[in-house]
Each structure stands twice: as C-alpha cells, then as structure tokens.
C-alpha positions in Angstrom: -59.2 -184.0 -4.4 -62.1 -186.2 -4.8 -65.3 -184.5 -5.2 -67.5 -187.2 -3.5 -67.0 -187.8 0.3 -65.1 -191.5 0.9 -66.9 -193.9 3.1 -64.6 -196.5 4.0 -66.1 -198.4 7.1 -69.1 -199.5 8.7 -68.9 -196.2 11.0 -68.6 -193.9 8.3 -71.4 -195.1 6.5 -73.9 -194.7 9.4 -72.5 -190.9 9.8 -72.4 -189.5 6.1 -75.7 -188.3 3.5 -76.0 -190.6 1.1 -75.4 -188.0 -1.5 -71.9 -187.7 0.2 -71.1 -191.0 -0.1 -68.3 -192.4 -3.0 -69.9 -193.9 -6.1 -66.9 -194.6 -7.9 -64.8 -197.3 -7.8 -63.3 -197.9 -4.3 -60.4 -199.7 -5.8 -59.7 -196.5 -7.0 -59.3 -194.7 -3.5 -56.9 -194.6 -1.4 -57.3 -197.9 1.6 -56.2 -196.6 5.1 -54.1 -199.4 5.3 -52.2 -198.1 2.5 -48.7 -196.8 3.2 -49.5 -193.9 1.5 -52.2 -192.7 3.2 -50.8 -189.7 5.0 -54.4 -188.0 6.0 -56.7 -187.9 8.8 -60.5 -187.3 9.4 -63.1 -188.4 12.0 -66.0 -187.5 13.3 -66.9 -185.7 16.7 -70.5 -185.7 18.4 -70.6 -181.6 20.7 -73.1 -183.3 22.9 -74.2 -181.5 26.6 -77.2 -179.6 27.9 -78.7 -177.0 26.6 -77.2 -173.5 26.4 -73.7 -174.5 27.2 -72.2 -173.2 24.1 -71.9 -175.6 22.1 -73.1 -173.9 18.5 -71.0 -170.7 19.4 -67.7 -173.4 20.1 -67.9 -175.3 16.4 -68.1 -171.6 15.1 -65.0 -170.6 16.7 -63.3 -173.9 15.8 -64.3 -173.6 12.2 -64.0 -169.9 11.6 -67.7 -169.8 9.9 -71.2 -169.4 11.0 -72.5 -173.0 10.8 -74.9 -173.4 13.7 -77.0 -170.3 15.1 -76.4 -168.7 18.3 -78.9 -167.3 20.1 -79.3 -166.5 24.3 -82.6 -168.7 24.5 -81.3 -172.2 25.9 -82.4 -175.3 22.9 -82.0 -173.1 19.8 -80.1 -175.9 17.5 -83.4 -178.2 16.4 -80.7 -180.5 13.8 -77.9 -182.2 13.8 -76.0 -179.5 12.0 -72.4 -181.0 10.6 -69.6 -178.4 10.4 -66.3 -179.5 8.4 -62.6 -178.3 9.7 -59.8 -179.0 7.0 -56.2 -178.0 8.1 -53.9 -179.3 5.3 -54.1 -183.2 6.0 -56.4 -183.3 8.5 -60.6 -183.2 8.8 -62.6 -183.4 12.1 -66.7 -183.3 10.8 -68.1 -181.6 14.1 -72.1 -182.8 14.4 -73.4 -179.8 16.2 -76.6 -182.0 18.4 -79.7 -180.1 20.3 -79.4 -179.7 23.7 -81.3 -182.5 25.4 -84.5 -181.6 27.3 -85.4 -182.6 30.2 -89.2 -182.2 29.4 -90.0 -184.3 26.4 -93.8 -184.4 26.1 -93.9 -182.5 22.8 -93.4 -184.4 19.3 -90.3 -181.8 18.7 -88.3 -182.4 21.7 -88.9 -185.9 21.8 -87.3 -186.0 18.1 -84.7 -184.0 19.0 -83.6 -185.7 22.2 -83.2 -188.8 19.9 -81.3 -187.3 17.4 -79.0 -185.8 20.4 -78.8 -189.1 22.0 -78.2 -191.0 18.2 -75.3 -188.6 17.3 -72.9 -190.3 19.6 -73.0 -194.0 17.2 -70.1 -194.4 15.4 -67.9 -191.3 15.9 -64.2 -191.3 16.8 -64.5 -188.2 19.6 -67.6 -187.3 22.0 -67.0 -184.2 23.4 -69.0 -183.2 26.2 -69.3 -179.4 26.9 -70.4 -178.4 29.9 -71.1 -174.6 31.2 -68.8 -173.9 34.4 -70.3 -170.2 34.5 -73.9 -171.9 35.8 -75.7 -174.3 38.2 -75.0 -177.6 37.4 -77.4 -179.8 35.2 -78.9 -183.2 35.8 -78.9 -183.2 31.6 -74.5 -183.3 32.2 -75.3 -186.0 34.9 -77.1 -188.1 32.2 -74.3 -188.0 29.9 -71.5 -188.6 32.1 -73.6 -191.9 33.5 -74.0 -193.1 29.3 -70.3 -192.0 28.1 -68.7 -193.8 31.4 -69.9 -197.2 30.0 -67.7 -196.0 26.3 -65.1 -198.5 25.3 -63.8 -197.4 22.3 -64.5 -193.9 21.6 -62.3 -190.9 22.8 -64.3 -188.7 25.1 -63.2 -184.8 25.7 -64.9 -182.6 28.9 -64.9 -178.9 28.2 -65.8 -176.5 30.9 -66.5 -173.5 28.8 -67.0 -169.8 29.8 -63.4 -169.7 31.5 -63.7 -166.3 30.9 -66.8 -166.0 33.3 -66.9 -167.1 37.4 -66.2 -170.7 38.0 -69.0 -172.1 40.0 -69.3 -175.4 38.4 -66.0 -176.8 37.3 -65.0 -178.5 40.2 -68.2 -180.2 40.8 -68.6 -181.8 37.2 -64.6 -183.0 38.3 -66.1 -185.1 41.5 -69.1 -185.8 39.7 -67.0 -187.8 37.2 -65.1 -189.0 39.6 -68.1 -190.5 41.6 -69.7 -191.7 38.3 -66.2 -193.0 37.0 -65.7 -195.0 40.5 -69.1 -197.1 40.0 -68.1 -198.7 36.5 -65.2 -201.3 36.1 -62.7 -200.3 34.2 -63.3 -196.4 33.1 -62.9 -194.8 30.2 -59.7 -192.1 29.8 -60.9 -188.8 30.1 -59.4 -185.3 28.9 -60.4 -182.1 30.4 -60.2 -178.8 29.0 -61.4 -175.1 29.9 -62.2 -172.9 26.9 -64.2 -169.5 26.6 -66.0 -170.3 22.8 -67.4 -166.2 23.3 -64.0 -165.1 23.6 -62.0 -167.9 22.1 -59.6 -168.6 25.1 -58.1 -171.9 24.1 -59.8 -172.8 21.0 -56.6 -173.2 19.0 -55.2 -175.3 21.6 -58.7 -177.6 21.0 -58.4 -177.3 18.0 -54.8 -178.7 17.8 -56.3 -181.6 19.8 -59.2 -182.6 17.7 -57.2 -182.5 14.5 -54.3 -184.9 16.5 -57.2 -187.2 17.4 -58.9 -187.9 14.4 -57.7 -191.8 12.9 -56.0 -192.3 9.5 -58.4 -192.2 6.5 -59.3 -190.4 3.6 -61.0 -187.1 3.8 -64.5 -187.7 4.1 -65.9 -184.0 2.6 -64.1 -181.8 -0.2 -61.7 -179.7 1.3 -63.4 -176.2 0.6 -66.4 -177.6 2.4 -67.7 -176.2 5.6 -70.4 -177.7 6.0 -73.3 -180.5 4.0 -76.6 -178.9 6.1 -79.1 -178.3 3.5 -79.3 -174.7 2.5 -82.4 -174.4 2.6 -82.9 -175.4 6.3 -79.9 -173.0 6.7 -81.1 -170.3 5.5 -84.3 -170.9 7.6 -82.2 -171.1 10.7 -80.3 -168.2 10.0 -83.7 -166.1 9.8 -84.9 -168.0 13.0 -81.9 -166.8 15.1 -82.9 -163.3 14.3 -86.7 -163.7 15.5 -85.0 -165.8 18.5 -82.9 -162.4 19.6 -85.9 -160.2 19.5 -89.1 -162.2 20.6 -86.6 -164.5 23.4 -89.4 -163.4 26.3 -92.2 -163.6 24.7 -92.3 -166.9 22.0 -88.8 -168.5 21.7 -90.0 -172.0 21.2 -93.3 -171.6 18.9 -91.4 -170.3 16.0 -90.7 -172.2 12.8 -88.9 -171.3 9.7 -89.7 -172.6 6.0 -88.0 -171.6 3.0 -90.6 -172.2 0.1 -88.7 -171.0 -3.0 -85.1 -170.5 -3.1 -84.3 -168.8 -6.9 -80.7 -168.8 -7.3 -78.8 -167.1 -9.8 -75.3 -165.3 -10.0 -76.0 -162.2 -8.7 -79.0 -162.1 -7.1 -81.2 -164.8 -4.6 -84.7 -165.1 -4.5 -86.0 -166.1 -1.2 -89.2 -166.6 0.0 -89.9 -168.2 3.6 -92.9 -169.0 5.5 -93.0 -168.4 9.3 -94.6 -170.8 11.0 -96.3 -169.9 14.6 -99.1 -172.1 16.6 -101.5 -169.4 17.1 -103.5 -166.4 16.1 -102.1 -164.5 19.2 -98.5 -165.2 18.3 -99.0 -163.9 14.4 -98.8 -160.2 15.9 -96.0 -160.4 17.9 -93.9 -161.8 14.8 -95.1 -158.8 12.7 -95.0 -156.2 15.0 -96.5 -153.0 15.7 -97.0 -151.5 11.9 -94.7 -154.9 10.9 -91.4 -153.1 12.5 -90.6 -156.6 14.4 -91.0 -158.3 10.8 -89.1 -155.6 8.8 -86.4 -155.3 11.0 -85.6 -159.2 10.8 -85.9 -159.3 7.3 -83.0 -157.1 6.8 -81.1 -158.0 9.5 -81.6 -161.7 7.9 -80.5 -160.8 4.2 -78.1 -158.4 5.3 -76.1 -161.9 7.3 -76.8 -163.9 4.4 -75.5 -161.7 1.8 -72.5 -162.0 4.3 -72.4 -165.7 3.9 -72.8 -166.4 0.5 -71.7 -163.4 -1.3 -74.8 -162.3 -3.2 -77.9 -160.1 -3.0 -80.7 -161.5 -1.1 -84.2 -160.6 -1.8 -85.8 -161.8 0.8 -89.5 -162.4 1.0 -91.4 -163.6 4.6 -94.6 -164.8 5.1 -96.4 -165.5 8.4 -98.2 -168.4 9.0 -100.6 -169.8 11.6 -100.2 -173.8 11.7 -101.2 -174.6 15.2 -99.7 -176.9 17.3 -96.7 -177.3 14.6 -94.4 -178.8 16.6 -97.2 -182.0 17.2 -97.2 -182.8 13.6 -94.9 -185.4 12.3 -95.5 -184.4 8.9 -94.4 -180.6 9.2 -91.4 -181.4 11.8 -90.5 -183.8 9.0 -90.4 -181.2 6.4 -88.3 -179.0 8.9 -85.4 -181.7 9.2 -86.5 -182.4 12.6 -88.0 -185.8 11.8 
C-alpha cells in the first residue's frame, strides 16, 4: 500500500493536501488505464443547509467521529475530509459548513466560500436535505447551482426518515420545477436515511462505494481522516462548550490548541479558548469554573477515546474581541 496519497488527474490535484500528494515516481504507480487497476476512489462534496445532518451522516458512514455534532445549526467551520476504505474501494467524504444565509461577518463569509468551493472537481455531490423541518431557501440555492452540473453525479438525501415527514415531498416538486427551467437536466438519485438512527446508511453506503471511478487509492487504507490534529482536537473541545452554552453563546466561541506534547502514553494538551468579550469569559468558566471543569473532562475523557492515550488537558480562556473579524486569527483556525 503506498504510503503517499496518488494524485493522478487535474481533479485530484485541486482536492488533495499537498503533503498527500505522491512524490515518487509516477511511472511507478499504477495508470487507471491500466488493466490491472482493479480499485476505486473518488471524492464526495455533503453539501446542504445548515443543521441537516450532515456531520452526524459521514460519522455513520465511516464508523468514526470525524466531524462534531452538536444541536446548534452551523457547528462544522472546515472542510473536514473523512476517508471510507472497504477492500478495493475509497469515497473521501469533504464534510462542508452549512451555508448562511447572513454573511456579513469575516467567518461566515469564509466559510460560505469554502462550502460553495468544495463542489470543484469531485465525482459525487450529495445534497442532504432535512425532511423532519421547514424547508430552506439555502436547499433552493443549491438545487438552482447543481441543476446546471454536467458531469458530476449528484445524490438527494432526505434524512431524519425516522422523524415526521413535512418536507420530502416539497424538495421533490421543487426539483422538479427547478429541473424543468434548464435544458437538458442532470440525473438525479433520491434517497431517505435517518444518520441518528442509521436507517439506510449501509444501503448509502453501498452506493457511494459503486459510484466512485477507477483509480488508485488516494489516502492509506488505515486512514480516516487527513484534518489536522490539532484543529481536531480543538473541535472536539468546541462541541462540548457547544452542548452546554447552545442558548447563551454558540457562535462566539473559538478553540486553539497551543501546545500539543505527544508521547506514548501520555498527551499534553494545552488550548486557548477564544471568546469576543469580557462578558462572555464568565459564562465559559462558570460559576466557581464548574462550566470549564466539566468540559475539560468530558473533552479528554472523548479524546482518550479516540486516540487511545491519556490526555492532560490544559484550557485557557481568552478575550480576543471580535475574533471572528480578524483574517489573521480565522487564518490560524483553518477557516481562512
């Protein structure tokens, strides 16, 4: 197995970290018009709006935590990829924020780009779409730029299929109204899934892997994912503030891992909180720092979980206001 990611076209290229990409030789790899070339990987954009489930569907499909989960709608701030090797088969999922439909803020705007970007070059877009609620003009705005997609497959989930179907039908006739304005339409496949309870998912699953073209693996196959661990392990702790401060700050929090000491046994983490104001510093901490405490070990606790060692886990609050304004630190994040 090679231990360098293959890029073999144009599309690839555009798609995979340049410390994924193959420095060897590529007479040396296998061509995918080589008759022996019996394997297949691809990549698939999860694109939709906000809070449809997209984070808690790759999970399912994977079988590992890769993206965090949270109730509060826009929680994913990267492109996160997740990697899914059955036998001879990939599919590299690119987990995308949830577009917003307000963009004034430096954040949002960078990560409606990166949602909108994530569609260039992959071989599935697969548009999920949450039949349990009121329907979104954010589903609209992707239905109107997919309908104009020649070449790429494109999949519609309606998820929650375990929950009350009062939007399924309508994303149907909105296609169909959409899909009746362009010359010549693109194929579509529908599916209903339920990513909380997994209703389906192998059956997606199935499909993905089918769909993806004949190449070379692109990632090592004991790889789930090539998302910085750092900026993991800042998510990770983010997801736990997210689930207990949802009402009162769910947007204005930031996580930072400063020093990551890694040995066999034991990790040494220590991570900076970032919030926009002196107001918002006690809430983080809590009364007598129970808010704080209690995230730290629910955080090192999951990412003992993870990765299999002890995690001392150090957090710091800080107060950098208006955070999510400044290019520099939203660079330094991933989100720029």
């Amino acid at each position: 197995m090679y231990k360098e990611a293959i890029t073999f076209s144009v599309r690839t290229k555009a798609c995979l970290p340049p410390s994924f990409r193959y420095k060897g030789n590529m007479t040396d790899a296998p061509s995918i018009d080589s008759p022996s070339l019996n394997t297949r990987a691809g990549m698939v954009a999860v694109v939709g709006a906000a809070n449809a489930g997209k984070s808690s569907l790759i999970n399912q499909l994977t079988g590992e935590k890769v993206s965090i989960v949270s109730p509060v709608a826009q929680t994913t701030r990267n492109v996160v990829r997740a990697i899914l090797t059955e036998k001879d088969k990939q599919v590299v999922f690119l987990d995308t924020p949830g577009v917003h439909r307000t963009g004034k803020k430096q954040l949002n705007q960078h990560m409606n780009k990166m949602a909108r970007g994530s569609t260039e070059g992959v071989d599935v877009v697969m548009l999920v779409m949450d039949r349990a609620a009121k329907p979104s003009l954010e589903v609209n705005g992707w239905m109107r730029r997919l309908a104009e997609e020649k070449e790429t497959q494109l999949l519609f989930l309606l998820n929650k299929c375990d929950k009350d179907d009062r939007s399924g039908q309508f994303f149907k006739d909105q296609w169909a109204e959409i899909s009746a304005e362009v010359e010549d339409p693109p194929h579509i496949t529908w599916m209903e899934v339920s990513a909380n309870l997994g209703l389906n998912v192998d059956t997606l699953r199935e499909w993905l892997l089918n769909a993806m073209p004949l190449s070379p693996l692109l990632f090592p196959e004991d790889m789930v994912s090539d998302f910085p661990r750092k900026l993991a392990i800042g998510d990770f702790i983010r997801e736990k503030f997210l689930t207990r401060l949802r009402e009162e700050l769910p947007h204005s929090i930031a996580v930072w891992v400063e020093t990551l000491e890694e040995t066999d046994n034991k990790w040494k983490i220590e991570a900076h909180v970032l919030v926009r104001q002196n107001s918002q510093k006690g809430m983080v901490i809590g009364n007598k720092g129970r808010v704080l405490k209690a995230v730290r070990g629910e955080a090192a606790t999951e990412l003992h979980e993870i990765y299999g060692v002890r995690i001392d886990l150090r957090l710091i609050v800080k107060v950098e206001k208006d955070w999510d304004k400044n290019f520099w630190i939203l660079r330094k994040l991933g989100y720029a």
